[in-house]
N, C-alpha and C positions, 0 to 999 in steps of 0.2 A: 262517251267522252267524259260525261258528269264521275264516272266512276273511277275512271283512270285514275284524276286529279285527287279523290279521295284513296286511292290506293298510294299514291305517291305522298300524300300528306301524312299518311299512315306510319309508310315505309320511314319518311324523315322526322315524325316525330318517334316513333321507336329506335332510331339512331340518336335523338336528344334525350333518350330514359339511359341512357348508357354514360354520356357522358356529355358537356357542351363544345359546341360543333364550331366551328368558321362557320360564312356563307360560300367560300368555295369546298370547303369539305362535303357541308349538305350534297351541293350540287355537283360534287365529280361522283359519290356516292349514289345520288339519283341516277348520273349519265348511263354509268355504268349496270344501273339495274332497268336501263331500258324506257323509260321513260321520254317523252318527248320535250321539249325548251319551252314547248307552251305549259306542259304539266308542270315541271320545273320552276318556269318562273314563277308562274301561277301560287306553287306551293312556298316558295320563297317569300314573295309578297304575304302571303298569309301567318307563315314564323314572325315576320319582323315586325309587322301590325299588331299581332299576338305577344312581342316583347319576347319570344322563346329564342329567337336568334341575335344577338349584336357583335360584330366585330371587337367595335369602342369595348364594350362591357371584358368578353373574352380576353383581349388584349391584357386590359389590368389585372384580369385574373390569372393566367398564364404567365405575364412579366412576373407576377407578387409569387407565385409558385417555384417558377426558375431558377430565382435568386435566394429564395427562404429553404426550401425543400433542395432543389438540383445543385445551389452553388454555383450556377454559371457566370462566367463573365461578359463582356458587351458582346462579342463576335459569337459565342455560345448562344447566349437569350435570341440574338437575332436569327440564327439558322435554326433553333426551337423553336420560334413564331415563325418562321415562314415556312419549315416543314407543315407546321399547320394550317398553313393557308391563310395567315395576314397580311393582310396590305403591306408593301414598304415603309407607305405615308407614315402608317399608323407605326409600325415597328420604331421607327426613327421618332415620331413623334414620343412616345412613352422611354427609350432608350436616350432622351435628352435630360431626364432627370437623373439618371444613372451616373453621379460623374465617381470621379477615377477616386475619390478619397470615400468613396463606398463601395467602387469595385474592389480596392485592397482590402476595405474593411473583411468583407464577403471573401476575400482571396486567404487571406490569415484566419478565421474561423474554418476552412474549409481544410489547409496546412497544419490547423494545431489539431483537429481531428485526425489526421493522416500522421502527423508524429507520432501517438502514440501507440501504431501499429509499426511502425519502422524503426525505432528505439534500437534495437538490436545492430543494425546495420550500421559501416562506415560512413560518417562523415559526407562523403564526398558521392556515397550511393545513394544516401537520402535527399541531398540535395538534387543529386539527377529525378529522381523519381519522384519528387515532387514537383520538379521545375517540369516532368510530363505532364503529373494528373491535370497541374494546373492550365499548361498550355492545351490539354484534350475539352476544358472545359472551356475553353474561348478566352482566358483572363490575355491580358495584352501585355507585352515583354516587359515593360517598365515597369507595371504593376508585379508581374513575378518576380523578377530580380528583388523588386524593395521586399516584397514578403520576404523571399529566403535570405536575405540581408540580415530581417529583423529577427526572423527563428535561427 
C-alpha cells in the first residue's frame, strides 16, 4: 500500500516538472493512470502541504498569462481557466478585476497587432476579420464594436 501512494506521488510530481497543475488536473491525471482515491487524496494532501499545488496561486498566474500573452477577453480567460480545471468561485473571483476599460484596453493591443498583417485588404474585410479574431478570443460585442470604431 505504502508503495502505491509513493508511486502516485511520483507519478504527480513528475506531471508538476512539466508544467503547474489544478488540483483537479493532478487528480483526473492520477484517476486515469489507475490509482486508487485513498492514493489520490493521499497524494493531494501532500502537494498542497508541500506548497507544490494551489489553485488560488495558479489562477493568477494563468489569468496574468491569458491576457498579457493570449489576449483574451472575459468569456475567453473564463473557458482557458476552466479547461483547466479552476474553480468557478475562483474564476469569477479573479475575472472581477477585469473590467471592460482593460478588456478594450487588451482588445486594441491585440487589433493593432492584426492590422498590420491585414493592410492590404478592403476596408470592410478587415473589419470583418477582426470583428472574428476578436469574438474567437472571448472579448464581448460592445467592447469589439468600440475597438473597430476606434481603428
Amino acid at each position: 500500500m505504502k508503495g502505491f501512494r509513493n508511486d502516485a506521488k511520483t507519478c504527480a510530481l513528475k506531471l508538476l516538472s512539466y508544467r503547474s497543475r489544478s488540483r483537479k488536473e493532478i487528480v483526473d491525471r492520477l484517476k486515469r493512470k489507475g490509482f486508487s482515491v485513498i492514493e489520490i487524496e493521499a497524494t493531494i494532501h501532500f502537494l498542497e502541504k508541500a506548497g507544490l499545488i494551489s489553485d488560488e496561486a495558479l489562477t493568477k498566474e494563468l489569468f496574468r498569462y491569458s491576457v498579457e500573452r493570449k489576449s483574451l477577453g472575459k468569456k475567453g480567460i473564463e473557458a482557458f481557466l476552466s479547461k483547466r480545471g479552476i474553480d468557478k468561485e475562483l474564476i469569477h473571483k479573479e475575472l472581477s478585476i477585469y473590467t471592460n476599460d482593460i478588456e478594450a484596453e487588451s482588445a486594441t493591443g491585440f487589433a493593432e497587432k492584426k492590422l498590420k498583417s491585414l493592410d492590404k485588404y478592403p476596408k470592410e474585410i478587415i473589419r470583418r476579420r477582426l470583428w472574428g479574431m476578436l469574438q474567437r478570443r472571448g472579448f464581448s460585442v460592445e467592447v469589439i464594436n468600440k475597438v473597430i470604431e476606434r481603428l
